[in-house]
C-alpha positions as CSV (number, residue, x, y, z in Angstrom):
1,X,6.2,157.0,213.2
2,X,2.6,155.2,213.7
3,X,0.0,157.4,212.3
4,X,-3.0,157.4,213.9
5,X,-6.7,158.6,213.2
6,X,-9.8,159.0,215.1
7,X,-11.9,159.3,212.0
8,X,-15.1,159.5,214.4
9,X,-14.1,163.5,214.8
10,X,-13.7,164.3,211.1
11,X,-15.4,167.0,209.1
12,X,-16.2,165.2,205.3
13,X,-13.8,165.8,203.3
14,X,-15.4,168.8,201.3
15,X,-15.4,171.0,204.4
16,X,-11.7,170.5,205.0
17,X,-11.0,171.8,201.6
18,X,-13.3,175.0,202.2
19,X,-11.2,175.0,205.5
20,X,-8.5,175.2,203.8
21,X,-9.4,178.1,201.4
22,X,-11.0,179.7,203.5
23,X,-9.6,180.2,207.0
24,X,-10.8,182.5,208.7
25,X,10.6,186.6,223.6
26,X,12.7,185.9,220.5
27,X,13.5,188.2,217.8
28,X,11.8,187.0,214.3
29,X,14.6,186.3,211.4
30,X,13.7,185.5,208.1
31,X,15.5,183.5,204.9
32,X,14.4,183.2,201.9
33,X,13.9,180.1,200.0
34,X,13.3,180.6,196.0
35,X,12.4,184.0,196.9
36,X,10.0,182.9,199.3
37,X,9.9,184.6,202.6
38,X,10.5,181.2,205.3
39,X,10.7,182.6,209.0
40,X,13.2,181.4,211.2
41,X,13.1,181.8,214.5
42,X,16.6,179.8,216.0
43,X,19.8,181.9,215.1
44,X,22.5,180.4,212.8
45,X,25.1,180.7,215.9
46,X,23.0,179.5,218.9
47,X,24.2,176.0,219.9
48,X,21.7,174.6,222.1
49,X,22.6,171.5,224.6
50,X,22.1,168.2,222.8
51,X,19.4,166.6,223.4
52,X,19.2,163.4,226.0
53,X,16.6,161.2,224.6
54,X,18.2,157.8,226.0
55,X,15.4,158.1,229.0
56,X,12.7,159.2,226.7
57,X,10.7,156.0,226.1
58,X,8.4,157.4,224.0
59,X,6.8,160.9,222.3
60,X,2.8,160.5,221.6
61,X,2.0,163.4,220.1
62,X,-1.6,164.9,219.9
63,X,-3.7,167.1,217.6
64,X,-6.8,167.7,215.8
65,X,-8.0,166.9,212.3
66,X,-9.8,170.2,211.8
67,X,-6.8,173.0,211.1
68,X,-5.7,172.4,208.2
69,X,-3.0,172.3,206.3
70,X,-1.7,172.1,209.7
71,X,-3.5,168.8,210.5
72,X,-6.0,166.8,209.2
73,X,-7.4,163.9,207.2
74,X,-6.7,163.5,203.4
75,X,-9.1,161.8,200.7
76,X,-8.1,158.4,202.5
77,X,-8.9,159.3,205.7
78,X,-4.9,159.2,206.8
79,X,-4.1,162.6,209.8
80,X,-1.8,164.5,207.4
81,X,-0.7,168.3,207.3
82,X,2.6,170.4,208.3
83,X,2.2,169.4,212.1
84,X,2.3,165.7,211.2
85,X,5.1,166.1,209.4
86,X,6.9,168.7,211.8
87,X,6.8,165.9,214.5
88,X,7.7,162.9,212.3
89,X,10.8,165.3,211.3
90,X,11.4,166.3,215.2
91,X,11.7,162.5,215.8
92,X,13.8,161.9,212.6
93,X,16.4,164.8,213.9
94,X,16.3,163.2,217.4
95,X,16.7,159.6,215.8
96,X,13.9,158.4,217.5
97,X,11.3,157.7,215.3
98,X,10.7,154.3,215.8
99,X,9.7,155.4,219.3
100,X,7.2,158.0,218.2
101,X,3.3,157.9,217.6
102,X,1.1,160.9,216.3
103,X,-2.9,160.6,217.2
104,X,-5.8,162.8,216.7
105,X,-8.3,163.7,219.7
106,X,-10.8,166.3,220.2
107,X,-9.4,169.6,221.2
108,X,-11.0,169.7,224.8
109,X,-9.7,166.0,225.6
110,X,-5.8,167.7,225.9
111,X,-5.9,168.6,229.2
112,X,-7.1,165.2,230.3
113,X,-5.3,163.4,228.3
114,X,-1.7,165.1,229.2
115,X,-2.7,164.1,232.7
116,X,-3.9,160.4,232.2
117,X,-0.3,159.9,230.6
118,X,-2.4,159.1,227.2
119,X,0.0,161.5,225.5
120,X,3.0,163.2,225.9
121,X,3.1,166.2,223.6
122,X,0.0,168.7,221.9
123,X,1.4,170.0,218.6
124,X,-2.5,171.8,217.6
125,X,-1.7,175.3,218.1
126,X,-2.5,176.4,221.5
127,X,-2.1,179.7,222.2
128,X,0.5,180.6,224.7
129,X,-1.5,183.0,227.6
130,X,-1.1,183.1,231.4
131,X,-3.9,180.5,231.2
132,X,-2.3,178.0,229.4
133,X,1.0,178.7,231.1
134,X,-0.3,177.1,234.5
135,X,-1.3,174.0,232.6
136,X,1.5,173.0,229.9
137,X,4.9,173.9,229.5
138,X,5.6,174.9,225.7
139,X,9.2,175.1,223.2
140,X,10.3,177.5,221.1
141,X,8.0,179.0,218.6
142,X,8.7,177.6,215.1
143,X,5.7,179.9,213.8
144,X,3.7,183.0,213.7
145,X,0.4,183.4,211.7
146,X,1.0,187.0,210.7
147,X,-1.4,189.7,209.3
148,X,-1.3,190.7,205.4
149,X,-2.8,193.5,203.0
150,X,-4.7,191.8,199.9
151,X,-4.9,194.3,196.6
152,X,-5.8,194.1,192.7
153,X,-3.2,193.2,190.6
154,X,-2.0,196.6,188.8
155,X,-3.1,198.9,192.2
156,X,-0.1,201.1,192.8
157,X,-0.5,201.4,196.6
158,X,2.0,201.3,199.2
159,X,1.7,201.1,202.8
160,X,2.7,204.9,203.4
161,X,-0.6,205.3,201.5
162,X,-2.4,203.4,203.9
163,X,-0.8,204.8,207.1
164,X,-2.1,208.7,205.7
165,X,-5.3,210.0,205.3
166,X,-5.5,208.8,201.6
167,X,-9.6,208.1,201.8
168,X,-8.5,204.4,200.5
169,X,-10.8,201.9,201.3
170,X,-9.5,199.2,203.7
171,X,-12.0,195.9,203.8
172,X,-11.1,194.0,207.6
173,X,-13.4,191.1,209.3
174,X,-15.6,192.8,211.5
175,X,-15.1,191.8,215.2
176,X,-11.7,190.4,214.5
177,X,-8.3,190.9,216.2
178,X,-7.3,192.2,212.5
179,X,-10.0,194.8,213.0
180,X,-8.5,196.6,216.2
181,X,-5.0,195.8,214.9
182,X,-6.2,197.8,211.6
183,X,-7.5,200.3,213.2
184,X,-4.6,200.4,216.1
185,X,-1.5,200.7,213.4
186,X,-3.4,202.5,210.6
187,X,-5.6,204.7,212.4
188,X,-6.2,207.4,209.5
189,X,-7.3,205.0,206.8
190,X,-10.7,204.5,205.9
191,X,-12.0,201.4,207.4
192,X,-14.8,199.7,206.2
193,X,-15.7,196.1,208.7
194,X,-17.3,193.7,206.8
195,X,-19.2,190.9,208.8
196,X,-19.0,187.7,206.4
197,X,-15.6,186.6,204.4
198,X,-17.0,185.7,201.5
199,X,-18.3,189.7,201.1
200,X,-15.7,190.5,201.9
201,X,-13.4,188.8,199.8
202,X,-16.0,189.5,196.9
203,X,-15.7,193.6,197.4
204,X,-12.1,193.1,196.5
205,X,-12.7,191.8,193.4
206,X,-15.6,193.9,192.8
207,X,-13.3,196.9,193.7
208,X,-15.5,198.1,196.3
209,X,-12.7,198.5,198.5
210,X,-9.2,199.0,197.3
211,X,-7.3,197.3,200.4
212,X,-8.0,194.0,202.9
213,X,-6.8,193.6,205.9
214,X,-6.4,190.0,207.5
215,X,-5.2,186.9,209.0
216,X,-2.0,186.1,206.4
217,X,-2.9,182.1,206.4
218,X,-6.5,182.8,205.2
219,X,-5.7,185.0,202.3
220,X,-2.6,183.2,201.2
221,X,-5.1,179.9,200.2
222,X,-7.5,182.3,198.8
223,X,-5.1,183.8,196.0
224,X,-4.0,180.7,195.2
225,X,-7.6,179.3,195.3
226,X,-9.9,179.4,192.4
227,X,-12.4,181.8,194.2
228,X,-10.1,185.1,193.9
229,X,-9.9,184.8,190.1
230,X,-6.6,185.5,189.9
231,X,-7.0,189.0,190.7
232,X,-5.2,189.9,193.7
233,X,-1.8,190.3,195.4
234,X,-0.1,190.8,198.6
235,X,0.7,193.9,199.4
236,X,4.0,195.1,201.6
237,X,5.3,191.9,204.1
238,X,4.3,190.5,207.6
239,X,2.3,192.3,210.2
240,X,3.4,190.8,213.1
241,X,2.0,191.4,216.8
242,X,2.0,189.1,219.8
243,X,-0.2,191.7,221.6
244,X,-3.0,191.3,218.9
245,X,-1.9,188.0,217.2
246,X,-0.6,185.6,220.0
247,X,2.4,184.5,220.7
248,X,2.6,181.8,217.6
249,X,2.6,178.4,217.2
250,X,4.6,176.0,219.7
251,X,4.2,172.7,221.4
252,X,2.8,171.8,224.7
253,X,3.8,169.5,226.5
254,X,2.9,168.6,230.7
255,X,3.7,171.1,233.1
256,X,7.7,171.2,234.3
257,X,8.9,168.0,232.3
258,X,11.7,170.0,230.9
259,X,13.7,167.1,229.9
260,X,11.1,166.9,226.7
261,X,10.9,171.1,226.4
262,X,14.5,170.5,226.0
263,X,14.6,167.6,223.3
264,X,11.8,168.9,221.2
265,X,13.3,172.4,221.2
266,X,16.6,170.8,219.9
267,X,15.0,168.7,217.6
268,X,13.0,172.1,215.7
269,X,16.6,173.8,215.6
270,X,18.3,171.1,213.8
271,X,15.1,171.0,211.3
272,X,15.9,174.8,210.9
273,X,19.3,174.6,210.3
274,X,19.6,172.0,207.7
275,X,16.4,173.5,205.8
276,X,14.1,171.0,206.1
277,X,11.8,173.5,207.8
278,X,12.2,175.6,205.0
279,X,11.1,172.6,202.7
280,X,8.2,171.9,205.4
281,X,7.3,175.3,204.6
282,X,7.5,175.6,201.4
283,X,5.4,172.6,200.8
284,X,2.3,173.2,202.7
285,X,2.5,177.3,202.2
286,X,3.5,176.9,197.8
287,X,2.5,180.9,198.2
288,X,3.9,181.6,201.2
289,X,2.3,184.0,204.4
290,X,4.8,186.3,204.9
């Protein structure tokens, strides 16, 4: 796979590490991989057609250099993260990998560039809405970015606490989607909305709140970063809402070219059934997210 990089549209390489720290229709399965939580979304027993990729001449994939550890540029200025990878092993599966190329762009040049045949494929995260249905066709989700509860090491809380009128205090980004899922779902716990991350991330650790609520990405790099102190945990598994969250993570491609949908689909559920999804995973999320 030819790797390519606009490096014209990439933050320095100190704000991709803050990045990374700090980010702010098919039933979900889960396996576990050295007690690690990996989602799966492609059942053991579904046999899906085999790809045809004779008449595929090529897959350019596109994406961004500012989401990572989903995609962008390491210390040498090379377009790395899970997405990179994901496709390079998509191509691998499909044996094809000599005939696939992986470039970054600016997010609003997708559109234009689908249609100008300058690439074949997004893989960058774009959410699946009624919008975006009219303009791309999209596979199989390979993952959702779910919402987690953050508490001290040593707290004995459970989520029964949470879901009762405990008087707990439960820290959530103000104006967020986590905020009205918080307050949706747990609707008798004491909310407190925080406008800045950092604060909010500090009251924890402070114990000025007890509980956070948030995006599961986000506070996975924080416990493992050197900012939390090593005093915090997860707390219960996954929240998981396509009303509130999205619909997940999947690849675009052009309106109605089915023939790719197909072939890329195929490709992510032979990377989920012979675990190198799980490896993917495992990799780029060391603490896991769910």
């Amino acid at each position: 796979m030819m790797l390519l990089a606009n490096k014209s549209i990439a933050p320095d390489w100190a704000k991709m590490v803050c990045l990374a720290l700090f980010l702010g229709l098919i039933p979900i399965k889960f396996a576990i991989a050295d007690k690690m939580v990996v989602p799966n979304y492609f059942d053991a027993k579904e046999r899906l057609p085999i790809a045809e990729v004779s008449s595929i001449e090529r897959i350019r994939f596109l994406t961004t250099v500012d989401f990572p550890p989903f995609n962008f540029l390491d210390q040498t200025g090379r377009l790395s993260g899970f997405h990179i990878d994901l496709a390079r092993e998509i191509c691998i599966q499909l044996n094809i990998l000599e005939r696939c190329q992986i470039q970054a762009v600016e997010w609003d040049e997708f559109h234009t560039a689908l249609k100008q045949k300058k690439g074949d494929a997004i893989i960058a995260g774009i959410s699946i809405t009624d919008e975006t249905r009219a303009n791309y066709s999209f596979t199989r989700i390979y993952l959702e970015l779910p919402a987690r509860f953050v508490t001290q090491k040593g707290n004995l809380i459970s989520l029964a606490d949470l879901k009762s009128n405990s008087g707990l205090k439960v820290g959530v980004l103000k104006g967020t989607a986590h905020e009205a899922m918080l307050r949706s779902w747990y609707p008798k716990s004491n909310q407190i909305p925080i406008d800045d991350r950092k604060v909010l991330f500090d009251a924890l650790k402070a114990k000025d709140i007890d509980v956070l609520f948030g995006d599961g990405l986000q506070m996975s790099f924080w416990l493992s970063g050197k900012e939390s102190q090593d005093c915090c945990t997860f707390l219960g598994g996954a929240h998981l809402s396509r009303d509130f969250l999205g619909s997940g993570l999947s690849i675009a491609v052009e309106k109605g070219d089915q023939s790719l949908i197909n072939a890329l689909n195929y490709g992510l559920s032979l990377i989920t059934k012979n675990g190198r999804f799980d490896e993917l995973y495992l990799k780029y999320f060391p603490n896991g997210i769910y």
